[in-house]
N, CA, C and O atoms as CSV, one atom per row, in Angstrom:
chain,resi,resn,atom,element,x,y,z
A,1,UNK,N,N,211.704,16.299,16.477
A,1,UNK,CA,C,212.128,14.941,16.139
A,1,UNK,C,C,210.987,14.156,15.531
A,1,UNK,O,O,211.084,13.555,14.461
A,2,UNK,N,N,209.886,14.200,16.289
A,2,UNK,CA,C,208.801,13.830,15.460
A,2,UNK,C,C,207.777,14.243,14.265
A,2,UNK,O,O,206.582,14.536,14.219
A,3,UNK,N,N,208.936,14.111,13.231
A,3,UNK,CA,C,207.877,14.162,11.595
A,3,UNK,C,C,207.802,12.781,11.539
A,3,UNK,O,O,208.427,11.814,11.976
A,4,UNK,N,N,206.745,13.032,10.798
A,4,UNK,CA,C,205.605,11.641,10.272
A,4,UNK,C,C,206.443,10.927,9.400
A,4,UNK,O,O,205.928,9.918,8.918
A,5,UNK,N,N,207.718,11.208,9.034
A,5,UNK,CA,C,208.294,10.504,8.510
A,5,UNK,C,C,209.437,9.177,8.867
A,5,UNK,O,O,209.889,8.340,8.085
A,6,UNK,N,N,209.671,9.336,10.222
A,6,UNK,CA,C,210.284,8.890,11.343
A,6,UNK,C,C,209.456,8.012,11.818
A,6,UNK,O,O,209.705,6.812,11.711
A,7,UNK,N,N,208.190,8.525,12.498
A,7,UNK,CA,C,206.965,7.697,12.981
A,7,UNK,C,C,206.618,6.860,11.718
A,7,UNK,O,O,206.444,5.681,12.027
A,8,UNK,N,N,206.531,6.997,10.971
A,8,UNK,CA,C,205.904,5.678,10.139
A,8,UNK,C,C,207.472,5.067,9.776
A,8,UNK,O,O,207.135,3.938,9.419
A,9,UNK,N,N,208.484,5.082,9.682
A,9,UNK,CA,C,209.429,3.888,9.585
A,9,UNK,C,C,209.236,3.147,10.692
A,9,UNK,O,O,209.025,1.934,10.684
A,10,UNK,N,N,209.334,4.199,12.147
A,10,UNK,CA,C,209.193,3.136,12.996
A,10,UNK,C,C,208.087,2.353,13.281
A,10,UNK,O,O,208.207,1.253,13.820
A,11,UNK,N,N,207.099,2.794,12.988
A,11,UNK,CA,C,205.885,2.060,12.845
A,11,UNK,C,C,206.233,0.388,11.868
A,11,UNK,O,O,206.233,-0.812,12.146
A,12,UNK,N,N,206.525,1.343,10.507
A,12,UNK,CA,C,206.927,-0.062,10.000
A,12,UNK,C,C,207.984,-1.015,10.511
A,12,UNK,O,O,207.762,-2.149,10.937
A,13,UNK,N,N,208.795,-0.605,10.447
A,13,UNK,CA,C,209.885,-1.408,11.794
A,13,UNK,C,C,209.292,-2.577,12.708
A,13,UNK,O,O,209.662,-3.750,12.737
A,14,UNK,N,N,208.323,-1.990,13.414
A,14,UNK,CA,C,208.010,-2.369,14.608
A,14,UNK,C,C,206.742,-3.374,13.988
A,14,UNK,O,O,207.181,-4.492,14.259
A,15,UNK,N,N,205.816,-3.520,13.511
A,15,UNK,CA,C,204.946,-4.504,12.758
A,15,UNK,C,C,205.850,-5.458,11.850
A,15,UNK,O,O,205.184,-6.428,11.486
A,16,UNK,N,N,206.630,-5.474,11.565
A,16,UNK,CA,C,207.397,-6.218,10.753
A,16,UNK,C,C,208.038,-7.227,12.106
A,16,UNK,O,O,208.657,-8.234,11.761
A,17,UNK,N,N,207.936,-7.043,13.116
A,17,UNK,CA,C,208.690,-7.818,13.920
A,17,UNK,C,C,207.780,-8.047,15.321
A,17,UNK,O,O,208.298,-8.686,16.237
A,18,UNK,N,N,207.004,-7.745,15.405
A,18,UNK,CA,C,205.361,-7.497,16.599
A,18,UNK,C,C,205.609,-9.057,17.131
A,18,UNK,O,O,205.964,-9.411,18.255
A,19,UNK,N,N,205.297,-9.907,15.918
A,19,UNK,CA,C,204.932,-11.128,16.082
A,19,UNK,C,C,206.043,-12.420,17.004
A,19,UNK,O,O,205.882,-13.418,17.707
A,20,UNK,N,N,206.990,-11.736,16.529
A,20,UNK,CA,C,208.478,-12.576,17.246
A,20,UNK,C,C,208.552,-11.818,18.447
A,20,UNK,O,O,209.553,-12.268,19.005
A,21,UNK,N,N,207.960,-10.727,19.330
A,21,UNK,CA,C,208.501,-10.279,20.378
A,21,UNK,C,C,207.426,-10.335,21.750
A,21,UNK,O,O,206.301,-9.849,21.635
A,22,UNK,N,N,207.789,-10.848,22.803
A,22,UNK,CA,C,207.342,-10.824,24.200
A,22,UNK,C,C,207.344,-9.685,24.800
A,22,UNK,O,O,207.915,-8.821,24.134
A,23,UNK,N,N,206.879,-9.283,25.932
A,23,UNK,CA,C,206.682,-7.860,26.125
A,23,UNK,C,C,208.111,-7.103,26.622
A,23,UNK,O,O,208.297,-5.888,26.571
A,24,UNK,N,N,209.181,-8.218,27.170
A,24,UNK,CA,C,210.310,-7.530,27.339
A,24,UNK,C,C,211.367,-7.699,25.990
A,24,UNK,O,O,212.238,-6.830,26.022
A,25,UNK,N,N,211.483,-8.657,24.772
A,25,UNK,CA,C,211.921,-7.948,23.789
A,25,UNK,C,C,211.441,-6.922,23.506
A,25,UNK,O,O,212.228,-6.018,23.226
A,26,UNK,N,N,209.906,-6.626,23.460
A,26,UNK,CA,C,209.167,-5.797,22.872
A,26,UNK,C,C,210.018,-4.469,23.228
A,26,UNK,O,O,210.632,-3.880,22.338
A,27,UNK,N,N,210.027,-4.014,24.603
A,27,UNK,CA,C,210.829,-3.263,25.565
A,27,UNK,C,C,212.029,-3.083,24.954
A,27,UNK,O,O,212.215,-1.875,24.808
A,28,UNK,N,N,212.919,-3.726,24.536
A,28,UNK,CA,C,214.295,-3.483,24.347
A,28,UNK,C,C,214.226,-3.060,23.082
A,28,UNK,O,O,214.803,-1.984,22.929
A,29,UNK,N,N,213.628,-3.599,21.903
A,29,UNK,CA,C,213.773,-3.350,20.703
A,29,UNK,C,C,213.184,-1.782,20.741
A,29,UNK,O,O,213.669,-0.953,19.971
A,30,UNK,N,N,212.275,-1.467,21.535
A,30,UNK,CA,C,212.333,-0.013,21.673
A,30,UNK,C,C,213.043,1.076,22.327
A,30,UNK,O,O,213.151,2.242,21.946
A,31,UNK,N,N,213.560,0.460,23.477
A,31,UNK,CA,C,215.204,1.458,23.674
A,31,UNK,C,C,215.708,1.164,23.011
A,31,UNK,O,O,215.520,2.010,22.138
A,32,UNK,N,N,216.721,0.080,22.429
A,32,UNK,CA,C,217.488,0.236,20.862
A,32,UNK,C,C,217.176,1.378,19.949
A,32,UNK,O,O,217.906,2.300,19.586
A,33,UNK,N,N,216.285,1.190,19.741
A,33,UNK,CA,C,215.140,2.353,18.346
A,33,UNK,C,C,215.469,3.813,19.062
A,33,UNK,O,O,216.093,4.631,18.385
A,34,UNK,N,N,215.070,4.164,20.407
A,34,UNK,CA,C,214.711,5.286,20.900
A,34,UNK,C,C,216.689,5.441,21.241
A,34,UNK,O,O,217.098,6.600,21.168
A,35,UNK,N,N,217.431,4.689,21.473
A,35,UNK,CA,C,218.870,5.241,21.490
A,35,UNK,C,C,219.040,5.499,20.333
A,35,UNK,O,O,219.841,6.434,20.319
A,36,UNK,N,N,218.767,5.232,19.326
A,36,UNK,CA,C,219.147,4.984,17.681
A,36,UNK,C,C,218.763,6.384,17.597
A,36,UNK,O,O,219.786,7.061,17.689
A,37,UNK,N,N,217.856,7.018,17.479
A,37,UNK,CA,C,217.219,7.859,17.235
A,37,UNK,C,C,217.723,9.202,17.716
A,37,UNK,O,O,217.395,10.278,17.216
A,38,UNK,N,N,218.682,9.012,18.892
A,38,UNK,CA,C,218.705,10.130,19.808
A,38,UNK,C,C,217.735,11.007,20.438
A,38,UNK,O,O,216.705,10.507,20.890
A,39,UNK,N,N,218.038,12.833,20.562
A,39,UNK,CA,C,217.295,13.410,21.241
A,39,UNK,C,C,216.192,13.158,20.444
A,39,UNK,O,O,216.406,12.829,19.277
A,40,UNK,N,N,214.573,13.284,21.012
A,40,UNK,CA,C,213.432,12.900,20.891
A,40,UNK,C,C,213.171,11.743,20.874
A,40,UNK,O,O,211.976,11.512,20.690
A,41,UNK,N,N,214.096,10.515,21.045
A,41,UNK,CA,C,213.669,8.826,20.297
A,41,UNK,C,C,212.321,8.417,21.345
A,41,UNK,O,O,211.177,8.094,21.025
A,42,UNK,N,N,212.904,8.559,22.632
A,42,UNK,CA,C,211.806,8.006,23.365
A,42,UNK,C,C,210.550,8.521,23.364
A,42,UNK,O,O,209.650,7.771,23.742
A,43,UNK,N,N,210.257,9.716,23.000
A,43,UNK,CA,C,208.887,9.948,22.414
A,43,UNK,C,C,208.451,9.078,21.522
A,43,UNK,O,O,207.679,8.132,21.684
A,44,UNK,N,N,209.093,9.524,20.383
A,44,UNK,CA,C,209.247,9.052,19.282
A,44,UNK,C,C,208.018,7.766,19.151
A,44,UNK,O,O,206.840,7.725,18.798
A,45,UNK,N,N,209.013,6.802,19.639
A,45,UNK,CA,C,209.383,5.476,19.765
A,45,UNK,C,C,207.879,5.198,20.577
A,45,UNK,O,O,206.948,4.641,19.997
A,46,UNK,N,N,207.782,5.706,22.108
A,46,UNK,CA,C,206.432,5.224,22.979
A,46,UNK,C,C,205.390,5.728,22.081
A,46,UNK,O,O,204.509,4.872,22.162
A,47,UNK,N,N,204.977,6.685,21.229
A,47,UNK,CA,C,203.706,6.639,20.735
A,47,UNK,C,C,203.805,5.815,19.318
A,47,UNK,O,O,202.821,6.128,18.648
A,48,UNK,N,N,204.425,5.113,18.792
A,48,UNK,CA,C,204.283,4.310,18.176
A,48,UNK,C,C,203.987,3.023,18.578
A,48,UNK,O,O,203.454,2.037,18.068
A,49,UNK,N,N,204.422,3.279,19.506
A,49,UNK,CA,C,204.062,1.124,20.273
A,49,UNK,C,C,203.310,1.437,21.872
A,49,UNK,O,O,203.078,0.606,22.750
A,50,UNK,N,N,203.047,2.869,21.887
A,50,UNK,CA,C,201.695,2.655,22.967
A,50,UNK,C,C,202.250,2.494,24.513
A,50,UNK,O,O,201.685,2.429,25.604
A,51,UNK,N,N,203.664,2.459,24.072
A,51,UNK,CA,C,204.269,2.100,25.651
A,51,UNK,C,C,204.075,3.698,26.705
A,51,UNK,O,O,203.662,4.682,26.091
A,52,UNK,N,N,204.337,3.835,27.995
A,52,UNK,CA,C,204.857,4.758,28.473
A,52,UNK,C,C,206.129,5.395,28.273
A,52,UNK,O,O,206.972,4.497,28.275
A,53,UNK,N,N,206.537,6.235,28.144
A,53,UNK,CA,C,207.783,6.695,28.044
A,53,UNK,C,C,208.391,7.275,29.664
A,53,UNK,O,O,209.223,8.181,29.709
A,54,UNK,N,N,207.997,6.797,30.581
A,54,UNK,CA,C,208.436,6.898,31.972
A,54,UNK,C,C,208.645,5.664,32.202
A,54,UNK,O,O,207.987,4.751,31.704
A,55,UNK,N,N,209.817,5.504,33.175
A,55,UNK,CA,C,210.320,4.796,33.737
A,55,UNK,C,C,209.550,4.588,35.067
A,55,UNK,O,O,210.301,5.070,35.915
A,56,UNK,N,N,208.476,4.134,35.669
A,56,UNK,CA,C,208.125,4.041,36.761
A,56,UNK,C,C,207.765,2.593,37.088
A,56,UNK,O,O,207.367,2.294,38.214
């Protein structure tokens, strides 16, 4: 799931909108992305924005 081609939309995605989001939009707009995405999103998705990808 992860080609570099995926990771940099979402990259761009996600800087295009950094500035309008608090840490729990931040959060949602990345499950959105990582459901969007399907199998692999939540990888995907946490090494682009640095998050964990566990739920703990």
């Amino acid at each position: 799931m992860q080609d570099a081609k995926i990771i940099e939309t979402i990259r761009n995605k996600y800087i295009v909108i950094l500035a309008d989001l608090d840490e729990r939009a931040s959060r949602r707009w990345a499950a959105a992305e990582a459901i969007a995405l399907g199998h692999g999103g939540i990888t995907a998705v946490s090494s682009v924005i640095g998050a964990s990808d566990r739920n703990d």
